[in-house]
N, C-alpha and C positions, 0 to 999 in steps of 0.2 A: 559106739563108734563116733568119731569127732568129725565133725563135718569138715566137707573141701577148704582151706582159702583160695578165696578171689587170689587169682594169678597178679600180681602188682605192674601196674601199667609202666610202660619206659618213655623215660623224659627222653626231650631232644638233646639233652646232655650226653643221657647215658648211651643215644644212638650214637653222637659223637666222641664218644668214648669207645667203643665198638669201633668204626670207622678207623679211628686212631691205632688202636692194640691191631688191625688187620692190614693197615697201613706198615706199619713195623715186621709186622711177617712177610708181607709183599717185599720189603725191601730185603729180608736178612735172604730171602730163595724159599722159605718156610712153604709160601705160595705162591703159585704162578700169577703171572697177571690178571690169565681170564679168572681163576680161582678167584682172586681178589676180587673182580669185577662183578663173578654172582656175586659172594658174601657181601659185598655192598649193598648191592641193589637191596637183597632180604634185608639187611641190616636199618636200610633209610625206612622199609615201609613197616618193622616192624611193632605189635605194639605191647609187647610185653615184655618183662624181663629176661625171662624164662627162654623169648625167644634169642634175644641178644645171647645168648648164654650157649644157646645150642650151637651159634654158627663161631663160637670158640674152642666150644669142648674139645675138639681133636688136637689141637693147638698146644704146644709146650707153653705152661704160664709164664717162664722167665724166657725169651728169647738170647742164645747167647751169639756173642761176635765172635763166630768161627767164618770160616771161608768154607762155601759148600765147596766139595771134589770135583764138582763140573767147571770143565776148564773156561777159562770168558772167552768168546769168538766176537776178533774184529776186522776180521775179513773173509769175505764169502764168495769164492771164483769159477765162474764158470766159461770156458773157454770152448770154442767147438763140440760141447757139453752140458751137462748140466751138472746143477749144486742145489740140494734140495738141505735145509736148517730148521728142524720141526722139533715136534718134541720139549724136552725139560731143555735148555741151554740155558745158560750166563751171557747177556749183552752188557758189552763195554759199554764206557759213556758215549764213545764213537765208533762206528761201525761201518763199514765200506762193503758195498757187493759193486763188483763186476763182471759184466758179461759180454763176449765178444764170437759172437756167430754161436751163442750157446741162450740158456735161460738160467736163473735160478730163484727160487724160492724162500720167503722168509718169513715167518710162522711166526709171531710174536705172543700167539695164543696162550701157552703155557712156559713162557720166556722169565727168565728171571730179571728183572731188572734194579739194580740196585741204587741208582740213581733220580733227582725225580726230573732230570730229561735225558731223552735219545738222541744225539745226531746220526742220522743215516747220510751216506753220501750213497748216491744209484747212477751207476753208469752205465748204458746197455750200447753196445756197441754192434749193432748188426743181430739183436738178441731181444732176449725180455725180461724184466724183472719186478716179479710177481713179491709184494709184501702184504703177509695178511693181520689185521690187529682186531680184537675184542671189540666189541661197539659198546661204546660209551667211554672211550679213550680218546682223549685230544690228539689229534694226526693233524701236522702244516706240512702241507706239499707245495716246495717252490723249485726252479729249477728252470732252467733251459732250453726246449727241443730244438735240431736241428732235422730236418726231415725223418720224423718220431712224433711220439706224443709219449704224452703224463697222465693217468687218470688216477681220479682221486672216487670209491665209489664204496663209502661208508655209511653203516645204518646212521637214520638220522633219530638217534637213540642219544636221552640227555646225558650229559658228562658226568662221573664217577667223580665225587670230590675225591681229593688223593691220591689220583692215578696219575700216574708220569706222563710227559708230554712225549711224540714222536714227531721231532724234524725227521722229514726226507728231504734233500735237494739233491732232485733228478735231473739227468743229463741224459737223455737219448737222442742218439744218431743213428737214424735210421734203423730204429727198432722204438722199445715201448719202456715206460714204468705203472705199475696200476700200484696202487692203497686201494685195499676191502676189507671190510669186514665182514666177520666169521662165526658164528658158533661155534666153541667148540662142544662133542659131544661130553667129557667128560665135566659133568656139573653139579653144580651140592645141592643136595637134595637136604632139608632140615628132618631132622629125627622127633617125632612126640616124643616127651620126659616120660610120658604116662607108663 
């Protein structure tokens, strides 16, 4: 019987190469954001090849330029109501929720984003508008209150090279906007080769 090889260690190239091919499925829809966001994370601290390798395998090796069937949403309205957006979706490159004596929610967790920034415009107009994103995704909350506020109350988890940025610019009148981040539970777990 032939003995083990030593597992071949991963250069900071080939982690950046990893990064990159996961970078490109984030974009085509392949994978969500958070999705992206574990496989990074493993991807920066791993140190074999072998492991680089695992957090692909599920992965189509030629990604192609189709349009995923999920429709893109660039407006989200909740009016004496609510509008709740979770789930797998398609975000435009700009996106609008408004809320007027209602709430709505926006999940960016397993979002498709195709683009490598978001503009969100958030208007709460007597209401609230709850946006949640992956921690270790760049979030700028700027914007205006008029008897409201804006909170911004994300993990202070370091930044994913590669992940898209999220403008908000909040507008609430007498009501709210919050940015948080989230866990989500659905997360990759890496598989032994062995």
């Amino acid at each position: 019987m032939e003995p083990a090889r030593p597992e071949i260690r991963a250069t900071d190239q080939d982690r950046e190469r990893a990064v990159d091919q996961l970078r490109q499925h984030a974009t085509d829809g392949t994978l969500t954001l958070d999705e992206f966001a574990d496989r990074v994370g493993v991807a920066l601290v791993a140190r074999t090849r072998s492991e680089l390798d695992t957090l692909l395998s599920d992965l189509p090796a030629v990604v192609l330029a189709q349009q995923s069937p999920t429709p893109t949403r660039r407006w989200v309205v909740g009016a004496m109501g609510g509008s709740r957006v979770r789930g797998r979706w398609r975000v435009a490159r700009s996106v609008t929720a408004v809320t007027v004596m209602g709430g709505c929610e926006l999940d960016f967790r397993r979002a498709e984003i195709n683009a490598p920034e978001v503009q969100m415009t958030a208007v709460a107009l007597m209401g609230g508008i709850d946006v949640i994103v992956p921690a270790g995704i760049k979030v700028e909350l700027t914007g205006l209150s008029i008897m409201g506020g804006k909170h911004m109350k994300v993990a202070d988890a370091p930044l994913l090279p590669g992940s898209p940025v999220i403008h908000v610019r909040a507008f609430p009148f007498m009501g709210g906007v919050t940015v948080r981040s989230k866990r989500d539970r659905h997360r990759f777990v890496p598989t032994d080769l062995d």
